[in-house]
C-alpha positions as CSV (number, residue, x, y, z in Angstrom):
1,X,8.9,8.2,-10.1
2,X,7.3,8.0,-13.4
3,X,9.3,7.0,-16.3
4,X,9.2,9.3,-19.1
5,X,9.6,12.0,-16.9
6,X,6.6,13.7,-17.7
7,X,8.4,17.5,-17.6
8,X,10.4,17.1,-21.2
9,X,12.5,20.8,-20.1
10,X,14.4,18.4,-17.3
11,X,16.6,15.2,-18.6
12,X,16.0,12.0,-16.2
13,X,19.5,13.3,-14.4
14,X,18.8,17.0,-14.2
15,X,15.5,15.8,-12.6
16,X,17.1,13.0,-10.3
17,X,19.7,16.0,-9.1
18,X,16.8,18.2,-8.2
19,X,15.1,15.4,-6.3
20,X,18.2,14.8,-4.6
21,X,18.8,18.4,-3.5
22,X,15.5,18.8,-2.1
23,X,16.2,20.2,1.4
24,X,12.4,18.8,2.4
25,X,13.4,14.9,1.4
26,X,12.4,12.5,3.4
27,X,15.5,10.5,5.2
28,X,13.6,8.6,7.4
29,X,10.1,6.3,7.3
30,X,7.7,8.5,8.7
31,X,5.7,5.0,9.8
32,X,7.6,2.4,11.7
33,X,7.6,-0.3,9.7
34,X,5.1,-2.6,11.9
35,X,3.1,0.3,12.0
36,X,2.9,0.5,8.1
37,X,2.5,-3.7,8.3
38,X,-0.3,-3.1,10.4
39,X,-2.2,-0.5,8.0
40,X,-1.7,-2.9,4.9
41,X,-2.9,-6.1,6.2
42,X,-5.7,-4.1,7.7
43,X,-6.3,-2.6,4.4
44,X,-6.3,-5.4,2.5
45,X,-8.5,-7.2,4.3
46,X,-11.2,-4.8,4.4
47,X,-10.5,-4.4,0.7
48,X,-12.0,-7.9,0.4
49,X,-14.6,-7.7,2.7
50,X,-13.4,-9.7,5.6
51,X,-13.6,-8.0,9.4
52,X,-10.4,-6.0,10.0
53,X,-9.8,-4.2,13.5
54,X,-6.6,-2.6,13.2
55,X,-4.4,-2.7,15.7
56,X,-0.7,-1.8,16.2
57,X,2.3,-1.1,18.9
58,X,1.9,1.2,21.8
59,X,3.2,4.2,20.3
60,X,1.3,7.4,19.9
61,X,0.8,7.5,16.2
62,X,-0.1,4.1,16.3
63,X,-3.0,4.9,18.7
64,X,-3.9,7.7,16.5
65,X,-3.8,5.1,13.5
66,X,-6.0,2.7,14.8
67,X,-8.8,5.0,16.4
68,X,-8.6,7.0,12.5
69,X,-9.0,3.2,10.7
70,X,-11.3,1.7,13.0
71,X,-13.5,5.3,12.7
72,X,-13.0,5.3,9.0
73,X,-14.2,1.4,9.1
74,X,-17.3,1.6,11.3
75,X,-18.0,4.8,8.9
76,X,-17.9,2.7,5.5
77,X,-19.5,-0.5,6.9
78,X,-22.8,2.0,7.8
79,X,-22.7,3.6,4.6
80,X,-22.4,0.2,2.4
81,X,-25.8,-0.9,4.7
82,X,-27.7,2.1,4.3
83,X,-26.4,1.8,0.2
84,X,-27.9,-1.7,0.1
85,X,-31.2,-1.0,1.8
């Protein structure tokens, strides 16, 4: 959360209160957490250029994950080569 809050009509604790009563809070990850591993190393190393085939557990989302990143990263690598031509 940003510090100020940015809305001066709530104090920090009226604000925290309405966070906390938010009936749509998350309780739970929505990524496991080797699944959310997976995604930064990934990440990171496409960020600096280096080869990075994602690939996670067995579960669904993390099938969905790595077909999505590995699309995303065949998409970018074509469009930075048809940038630099």
């Amino acid at each position: 959360m940003i510090w100020p809050c940015p809305y001066n009509t709530f104090t920090s604790e009226e604000w925290k209160q309405i966070i906390d009563s938010n009936p749509f809070k998350i309780t739970k990850p929505v990524l496991s957490p080797s699944l959310t591993s997976s995604l930064l190393e990934a990440t990171n190393l496409h960020a600096l250029g280096f080869e990075s085939n994602f690939q996670a557990d067995d579960t669904e989302l993390s099938k969905v994950a790595t077909r999505v990143f590995n699309n995303m990263y065949v998409d970018s690598s074509k469009t930075l080569l048809i940038l630099q031509e």
